[in-house]
DOMI-894323 format. One record per residue (C-alpha): z, x, y; residue in one letter; residue number from 0. Coordinates in steps of 0.25 Angstrom, whole numbers. Each point is the difference from the previous one (the first is absolute). Layout:
BEGIN
<<Z X Y> "A" NUM>,
...
END
This chain:
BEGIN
<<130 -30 91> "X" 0>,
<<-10 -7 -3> "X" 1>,
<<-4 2 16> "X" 2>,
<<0 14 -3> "X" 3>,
<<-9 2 -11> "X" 4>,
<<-10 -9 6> "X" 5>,
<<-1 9 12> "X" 6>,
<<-1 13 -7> "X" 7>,
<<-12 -6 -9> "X" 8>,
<<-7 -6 13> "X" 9>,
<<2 13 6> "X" 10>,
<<-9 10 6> "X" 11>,
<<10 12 -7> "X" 12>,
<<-3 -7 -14> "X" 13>,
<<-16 2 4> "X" 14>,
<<1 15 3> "X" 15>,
<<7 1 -12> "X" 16>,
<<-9 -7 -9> "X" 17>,
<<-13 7 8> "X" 18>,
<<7 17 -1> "X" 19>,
<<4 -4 -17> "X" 20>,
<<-16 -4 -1> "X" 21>,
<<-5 13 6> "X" 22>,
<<8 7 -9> "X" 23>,
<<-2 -9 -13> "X" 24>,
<<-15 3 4> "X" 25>,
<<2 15 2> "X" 26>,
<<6 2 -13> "X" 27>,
<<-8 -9 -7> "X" 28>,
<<-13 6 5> "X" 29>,
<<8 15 -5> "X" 30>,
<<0 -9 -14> "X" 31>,
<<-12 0 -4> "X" 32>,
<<-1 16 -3> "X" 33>,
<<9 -4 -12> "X" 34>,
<<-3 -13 -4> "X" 35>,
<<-15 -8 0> "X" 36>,
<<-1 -11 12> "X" 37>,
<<3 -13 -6> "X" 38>,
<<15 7 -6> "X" 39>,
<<2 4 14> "X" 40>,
<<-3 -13 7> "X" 41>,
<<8 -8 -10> "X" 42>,
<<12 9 0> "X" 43>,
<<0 2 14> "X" 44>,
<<-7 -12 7> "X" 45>,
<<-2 -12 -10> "X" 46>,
<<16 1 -3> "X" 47>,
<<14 -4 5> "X" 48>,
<<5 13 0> "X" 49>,
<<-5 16 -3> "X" 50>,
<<5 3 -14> "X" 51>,
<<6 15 -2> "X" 52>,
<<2 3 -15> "X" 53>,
<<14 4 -4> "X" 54>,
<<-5 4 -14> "X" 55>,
<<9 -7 -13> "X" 56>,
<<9 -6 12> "X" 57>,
<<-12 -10 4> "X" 58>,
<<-5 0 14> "X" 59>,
<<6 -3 13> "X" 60>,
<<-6 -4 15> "X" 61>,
<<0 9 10> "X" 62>,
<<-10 -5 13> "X" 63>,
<<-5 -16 1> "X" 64>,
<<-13 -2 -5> "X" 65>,
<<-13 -6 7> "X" 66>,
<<2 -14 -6> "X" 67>,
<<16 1 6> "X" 68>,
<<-7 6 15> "X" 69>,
<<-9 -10 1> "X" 70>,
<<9 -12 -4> "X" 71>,
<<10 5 9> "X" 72>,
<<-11 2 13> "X" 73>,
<<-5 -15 -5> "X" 74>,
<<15 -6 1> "X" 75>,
<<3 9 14> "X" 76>,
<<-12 -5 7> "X" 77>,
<<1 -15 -4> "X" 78>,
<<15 1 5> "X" 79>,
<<-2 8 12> "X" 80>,
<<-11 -11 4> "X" 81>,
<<8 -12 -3> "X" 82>,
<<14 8 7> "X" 83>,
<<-10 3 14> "X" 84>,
<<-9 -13 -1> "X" 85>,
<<-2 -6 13> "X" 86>,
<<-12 -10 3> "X" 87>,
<<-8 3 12> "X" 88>,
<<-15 0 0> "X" 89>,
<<1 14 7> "X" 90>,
<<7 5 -13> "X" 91>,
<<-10 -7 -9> "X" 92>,
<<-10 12 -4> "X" 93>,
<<13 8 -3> "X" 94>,
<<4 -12 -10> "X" 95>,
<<-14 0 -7> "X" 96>,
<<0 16 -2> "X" 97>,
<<15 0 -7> "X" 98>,
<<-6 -12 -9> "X" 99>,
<<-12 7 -3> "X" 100>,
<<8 13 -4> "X" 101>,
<<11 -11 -9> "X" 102>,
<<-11 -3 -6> "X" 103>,
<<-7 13 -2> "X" 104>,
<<13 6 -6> "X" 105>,
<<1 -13 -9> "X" 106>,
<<-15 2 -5> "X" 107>,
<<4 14 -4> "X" 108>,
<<11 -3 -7> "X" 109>,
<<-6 -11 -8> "X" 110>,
<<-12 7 -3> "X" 111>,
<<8 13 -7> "X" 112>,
<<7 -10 -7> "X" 113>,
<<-8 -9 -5> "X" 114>,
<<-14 5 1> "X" 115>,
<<-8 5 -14> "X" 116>,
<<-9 9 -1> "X" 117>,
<<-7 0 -14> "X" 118>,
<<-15 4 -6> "X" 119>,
<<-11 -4 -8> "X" 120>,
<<-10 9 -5> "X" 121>,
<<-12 -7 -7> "X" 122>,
<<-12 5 -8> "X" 123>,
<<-14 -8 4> "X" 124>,
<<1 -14 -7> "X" 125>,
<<12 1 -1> "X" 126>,
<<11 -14 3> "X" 127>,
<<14 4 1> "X" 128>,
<<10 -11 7> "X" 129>,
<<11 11 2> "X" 130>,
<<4 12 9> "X" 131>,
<<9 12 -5> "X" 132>,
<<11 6 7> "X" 133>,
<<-1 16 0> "X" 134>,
<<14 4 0> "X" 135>,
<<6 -11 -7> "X" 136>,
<<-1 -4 -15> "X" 137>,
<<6 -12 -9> "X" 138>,
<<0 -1 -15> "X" 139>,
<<-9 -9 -7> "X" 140>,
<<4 -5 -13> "X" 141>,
<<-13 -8 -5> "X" 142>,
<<0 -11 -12> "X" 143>,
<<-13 2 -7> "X" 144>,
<<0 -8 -10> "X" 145>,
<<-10 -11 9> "X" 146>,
<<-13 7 -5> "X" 147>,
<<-7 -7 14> "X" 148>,
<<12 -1 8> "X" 149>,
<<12 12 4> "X" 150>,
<<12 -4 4> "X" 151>,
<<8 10 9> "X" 152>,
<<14 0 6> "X" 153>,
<<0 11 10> "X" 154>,
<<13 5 4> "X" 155>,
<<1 6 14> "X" 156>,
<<6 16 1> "X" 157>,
<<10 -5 8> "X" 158>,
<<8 -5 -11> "X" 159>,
<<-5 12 -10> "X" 160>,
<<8 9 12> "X" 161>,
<<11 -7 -4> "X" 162>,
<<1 1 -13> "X" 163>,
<<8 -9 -11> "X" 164>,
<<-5 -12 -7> "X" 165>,
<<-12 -9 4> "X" 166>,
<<-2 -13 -5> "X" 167>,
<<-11 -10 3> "X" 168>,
<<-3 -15 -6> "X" 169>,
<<-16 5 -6> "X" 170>,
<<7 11 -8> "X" 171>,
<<7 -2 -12> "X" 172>,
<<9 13 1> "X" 173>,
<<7 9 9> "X" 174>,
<<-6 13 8> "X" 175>,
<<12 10 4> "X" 176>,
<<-4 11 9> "X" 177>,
<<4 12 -6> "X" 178>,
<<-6 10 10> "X" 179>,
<<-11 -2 13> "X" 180>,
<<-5 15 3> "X" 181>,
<<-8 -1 14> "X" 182>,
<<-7 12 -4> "X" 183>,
<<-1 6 -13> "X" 184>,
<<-5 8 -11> "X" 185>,
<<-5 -3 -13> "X" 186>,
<<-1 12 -11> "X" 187>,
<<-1 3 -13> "X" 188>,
<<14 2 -9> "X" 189>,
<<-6 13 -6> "X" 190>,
<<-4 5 14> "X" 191>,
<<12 -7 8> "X" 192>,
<<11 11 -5> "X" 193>,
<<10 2 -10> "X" 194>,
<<11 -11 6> "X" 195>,
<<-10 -10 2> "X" 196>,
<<2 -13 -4> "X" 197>,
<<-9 -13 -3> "X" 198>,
<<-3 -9 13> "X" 199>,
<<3 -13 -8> "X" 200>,
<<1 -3 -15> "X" 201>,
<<-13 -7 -2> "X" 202>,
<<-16 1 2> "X" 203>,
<<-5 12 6> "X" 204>,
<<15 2 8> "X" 205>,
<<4 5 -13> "X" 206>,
<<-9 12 0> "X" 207>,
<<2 5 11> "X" 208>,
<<10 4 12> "X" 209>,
<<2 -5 15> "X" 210>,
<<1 9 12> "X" 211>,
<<7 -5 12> "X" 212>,
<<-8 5 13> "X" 213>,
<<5 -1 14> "X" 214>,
<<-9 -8 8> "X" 215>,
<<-13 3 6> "X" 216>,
<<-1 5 14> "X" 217>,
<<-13 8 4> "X" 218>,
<<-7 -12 5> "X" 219>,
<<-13 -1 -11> "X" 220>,
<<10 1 -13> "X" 221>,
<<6 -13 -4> "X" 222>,
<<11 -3 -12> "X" 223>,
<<-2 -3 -12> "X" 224>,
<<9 -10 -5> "X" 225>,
<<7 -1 -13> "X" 226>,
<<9 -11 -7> "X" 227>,
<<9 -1 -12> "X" 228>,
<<4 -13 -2> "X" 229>,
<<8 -6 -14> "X" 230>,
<<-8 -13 -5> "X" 231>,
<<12 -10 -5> "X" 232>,
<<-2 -13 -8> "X" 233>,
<<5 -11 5> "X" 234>,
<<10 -7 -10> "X" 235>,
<<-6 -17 -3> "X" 236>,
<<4 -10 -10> "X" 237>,
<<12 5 -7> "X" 238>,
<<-2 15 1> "X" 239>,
<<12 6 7> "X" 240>,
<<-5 14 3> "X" 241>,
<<-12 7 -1> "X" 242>,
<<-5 14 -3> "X" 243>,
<<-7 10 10> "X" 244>,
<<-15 0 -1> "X" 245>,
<<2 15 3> "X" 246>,
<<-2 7 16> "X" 247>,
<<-15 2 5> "X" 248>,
<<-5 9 12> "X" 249>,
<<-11 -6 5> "X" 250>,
<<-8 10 12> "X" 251>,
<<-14 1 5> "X" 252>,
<<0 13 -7> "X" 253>,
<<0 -4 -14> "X" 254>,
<<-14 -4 2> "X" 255>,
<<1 -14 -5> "X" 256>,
<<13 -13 0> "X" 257>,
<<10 1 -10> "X" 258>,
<<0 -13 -11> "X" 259>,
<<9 -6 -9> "X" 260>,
<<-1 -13 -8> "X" 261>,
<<13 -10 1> "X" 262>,
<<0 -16 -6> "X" 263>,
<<-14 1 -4> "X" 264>,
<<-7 4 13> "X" 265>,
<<-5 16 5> "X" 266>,
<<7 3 13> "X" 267>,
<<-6 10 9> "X" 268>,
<<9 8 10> "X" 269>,
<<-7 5 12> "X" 270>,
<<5 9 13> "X" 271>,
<<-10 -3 10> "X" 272>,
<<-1 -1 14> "X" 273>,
<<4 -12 6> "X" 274>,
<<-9 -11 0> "X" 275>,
<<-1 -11 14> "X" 276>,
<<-9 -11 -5> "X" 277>,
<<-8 -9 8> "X" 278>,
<<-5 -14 0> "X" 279>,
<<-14 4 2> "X" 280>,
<<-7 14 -7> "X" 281>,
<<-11 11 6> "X" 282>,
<<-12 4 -7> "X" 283>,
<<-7 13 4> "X" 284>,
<<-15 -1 0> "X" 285>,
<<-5 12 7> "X" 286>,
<<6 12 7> "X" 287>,
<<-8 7 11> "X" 288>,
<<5 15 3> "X" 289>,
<<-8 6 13> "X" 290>,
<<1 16 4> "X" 291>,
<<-3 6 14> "X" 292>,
<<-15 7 -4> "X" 293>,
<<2 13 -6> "X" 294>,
<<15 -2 -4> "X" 295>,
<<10 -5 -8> "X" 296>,
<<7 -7 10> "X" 297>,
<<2 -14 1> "X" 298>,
<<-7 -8 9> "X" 299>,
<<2 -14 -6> "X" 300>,
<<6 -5 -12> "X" 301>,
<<0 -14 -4> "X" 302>,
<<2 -12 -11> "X" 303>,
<<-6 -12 -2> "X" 304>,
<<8 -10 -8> "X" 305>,
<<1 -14 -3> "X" 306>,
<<12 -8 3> "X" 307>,
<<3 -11 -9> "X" 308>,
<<11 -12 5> "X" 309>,
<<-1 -12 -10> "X" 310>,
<<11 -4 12> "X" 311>,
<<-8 -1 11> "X" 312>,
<<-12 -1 -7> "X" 313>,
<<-4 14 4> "X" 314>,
<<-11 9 -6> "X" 315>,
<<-8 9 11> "X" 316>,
<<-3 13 1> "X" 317>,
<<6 10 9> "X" 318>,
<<-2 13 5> "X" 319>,
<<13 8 2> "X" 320>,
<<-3 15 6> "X" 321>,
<<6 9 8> "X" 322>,
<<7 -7 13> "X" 323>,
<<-2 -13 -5> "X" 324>,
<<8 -6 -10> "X" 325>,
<<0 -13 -7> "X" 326>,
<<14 -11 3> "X" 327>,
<<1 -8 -8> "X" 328>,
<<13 -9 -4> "X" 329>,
<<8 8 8> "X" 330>,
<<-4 14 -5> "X" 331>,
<<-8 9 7> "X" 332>,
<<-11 9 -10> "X" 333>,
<<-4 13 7> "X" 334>,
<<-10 9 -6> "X" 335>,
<<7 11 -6> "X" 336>,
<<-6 11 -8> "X" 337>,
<<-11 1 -12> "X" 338>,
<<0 8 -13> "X" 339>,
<<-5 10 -6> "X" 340>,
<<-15 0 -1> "X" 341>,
<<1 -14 8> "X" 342>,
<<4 -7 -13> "X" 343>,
<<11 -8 7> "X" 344>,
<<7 -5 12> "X" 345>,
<<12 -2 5> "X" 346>,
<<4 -10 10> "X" 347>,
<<14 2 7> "X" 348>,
<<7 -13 0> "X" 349>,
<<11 -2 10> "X" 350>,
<<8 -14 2> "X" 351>,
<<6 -1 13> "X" 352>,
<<6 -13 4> "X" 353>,
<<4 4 15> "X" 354>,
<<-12 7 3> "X" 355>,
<<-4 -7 12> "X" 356>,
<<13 4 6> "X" 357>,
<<-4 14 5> "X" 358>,
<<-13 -7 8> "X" 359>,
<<9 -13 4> "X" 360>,
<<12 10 6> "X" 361>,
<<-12 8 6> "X" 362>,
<<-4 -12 8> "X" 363>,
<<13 -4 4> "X" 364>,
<<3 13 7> "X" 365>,
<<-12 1 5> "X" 366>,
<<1 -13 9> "X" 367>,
<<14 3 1> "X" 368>,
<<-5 13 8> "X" 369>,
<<-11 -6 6> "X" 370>,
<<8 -12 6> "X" 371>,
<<10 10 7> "X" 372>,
<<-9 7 6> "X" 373>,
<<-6 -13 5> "X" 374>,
<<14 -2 6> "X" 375>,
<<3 13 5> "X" 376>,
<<-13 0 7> "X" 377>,
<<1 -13 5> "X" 378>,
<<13 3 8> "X" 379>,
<<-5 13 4> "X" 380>,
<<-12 -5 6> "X" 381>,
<<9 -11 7> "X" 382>,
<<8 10 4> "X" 383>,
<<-11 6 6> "X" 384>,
<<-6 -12 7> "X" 385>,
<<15 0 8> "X" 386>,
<<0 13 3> "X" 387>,
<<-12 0 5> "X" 388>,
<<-1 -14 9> "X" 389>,
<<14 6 8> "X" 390>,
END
């Protein structure tokens, strides 16, 4: 059995498979995109295990394999059928070295979709930050400021606010329970909202007005707008045995400012903002230079000059990022990304990639792989040749 199951995942049938479901997967998800913006597309149909067809209240089911499923499976087909038809001879070894540079190839790609961040940091001149946002991707930030100098933040990932129920973490003093996450929302009046509206939460500005559910964003220059409810829950200590609801709060970029309440005599401050990746070193824009093609408006050059700060290493230099030629550094790659309005800021994409060397390394690989069999091939032609010729 076992026999079996190893020769039909070694086997060339298993590759054809694989290879005609990716064509397709690639039709369809390229038909995708005339519904739904690029990124939803690439995560539903190639970033996934499985494509997701929606079955209304029933939930969802699967109904084709997904590109991470594809690519695991060509990963785990190729390694076997190598290790099922290795046979060392020298003669054979540029064939070796171009399946290992395609094992390696596949294993790069897989690990960069999985593993690889892509986040941004936009920067006014003078400006320090020590921290890239993600821009699809929020956490809720709930802030004790009762530290006049100093804030003290417990970011809580959107993962677990996807979830839903109770969160509880040792710097806060009560519990959070995730009433509702909206991915994409609208915030209105009550008086504007309709006759059976109702209030998004029981406190702050929640109270005053309602929530509408949106579905999420898909021409590709939108983006949601997330909205949270969340229920604040004091934490029984001492003798106390139960503890009475602070009341619900919704907490969205579109309320124009964080929602606060005081609890055991400090200001609390709840915040949904977009997800933070903090370094150990910061950025400082000193001076953006934006160059035009004479006579127009478009871009000939456009590029930030910062200064990086790493009491680690003892780093504080200047560098020049611009288009083409980003700044790595602590294994993140800073690429010039676009400026604002009026040139007022920059934004600098930041991409972390731990297996970014794989695509050149694989590259090589396959390369003298190639190169190396032809040597051979030509080799014994030639000798064949000589032969031929001498009778």
């Amino acid at each position: 059995m076992l026999r079996q199951i190893f020769d039909f995942v070694s086997s060339l049938k298993l590759t054809i498979i694989c290879l005609a479901a990716a064509l397709v997967l690639v039709f369809f998800g390229t038909i995708a995109q005339v519904y739904m913006s690029g990124h939803q597309a690439q995560e539903s149909f190639f970033q996934s295990i499985f494509v997701w067809w929606p079955a209304g209240p029933h939930g969802k089911f699967p109904v084709f394999p997904g590109g991470h499923l594809l690519g695991g499976v060509l990963l785990i087909n190729l390694i076997t059928a190598h290790l099922r038809r290795f046979r060392w001879t020298w003669s054979k070894f540029g064939i070796h070295l171009t399946h290992i540079g395609l094992i390696v190839m596949l294993a790069g790609g897989l690990f960069t979709d999985l593993f690889a961040i892509e986040s941004y940091m936009t920067l006014a001149p003078g400006e320090t930050k020590d921290y890239s946002e993600d821009s699809r991707k929020v956490e809720l930030a709930v802030i004790d400021e009762s530290d006049p100098e100093l804030d003290q933040v417990t970011a809580i990932p959107q993962g677990l606010l996807l979830r839903g129920g109770t969160i509880e973490h040792g710097s806060l003093p009560f519990r959070i329970i995730v009433r509702h996450f909206y991915q994409n929302s609208r915030v209105q009046m009550l008086d504007k909202a309709g006759p059976n509206a109702v209030p998004a939460a029981t406190q702050g500005v929640g109270s005053r007005v309602a929530l509408l559910e949106l579905p999420p964003a898909t021409a590709e220059d939108d983006i949601d707008s997330p909205s949270l409810v969340v229920e604040i829950v004091p934490i029984p200590t001492g003798s106390a045995v139960t503890a009475d609801s602070l009341g619900s709060w919704l907490i969205s970029g579109q309320l124009g400012a964080p929602q606060t309440f005081a609890y055991a005599g400090k200001t609390w401050r709840l915040e949904l903002r977009l997800a933070r990746y903090y370094k150990p070193y910061s950025l400082t824009l000193q001076k953006i230079t934006h160059e035009t093609y004479t006579g127009t408006d478009k871009a000939k050059n456009y590029a930030s000059r910062v200064t990086l700060v790493d009491p680690r290493r003892n780093e504080n230099r200047d560098v020049l990022i611009y288009m083409n030629y980003p700044l790595r550094y602590s294994g993140e790659t800073y690429y010039q990304n676009s400026l604002g309005k009026g040139d007022t800021t920059t934004t600098l994409q930041v991409v972390h990639n731990p297996t970014f060397v794989a695509p050149y390394v694989a590259c090589v690989i396959v390369g003298a792989g190639l190169l190396i069999q032809f040597a051979f091939h030509f080799a014994g032609f030639t000798r064949r040749r000589k032969t031929a010729t001498a009778s």
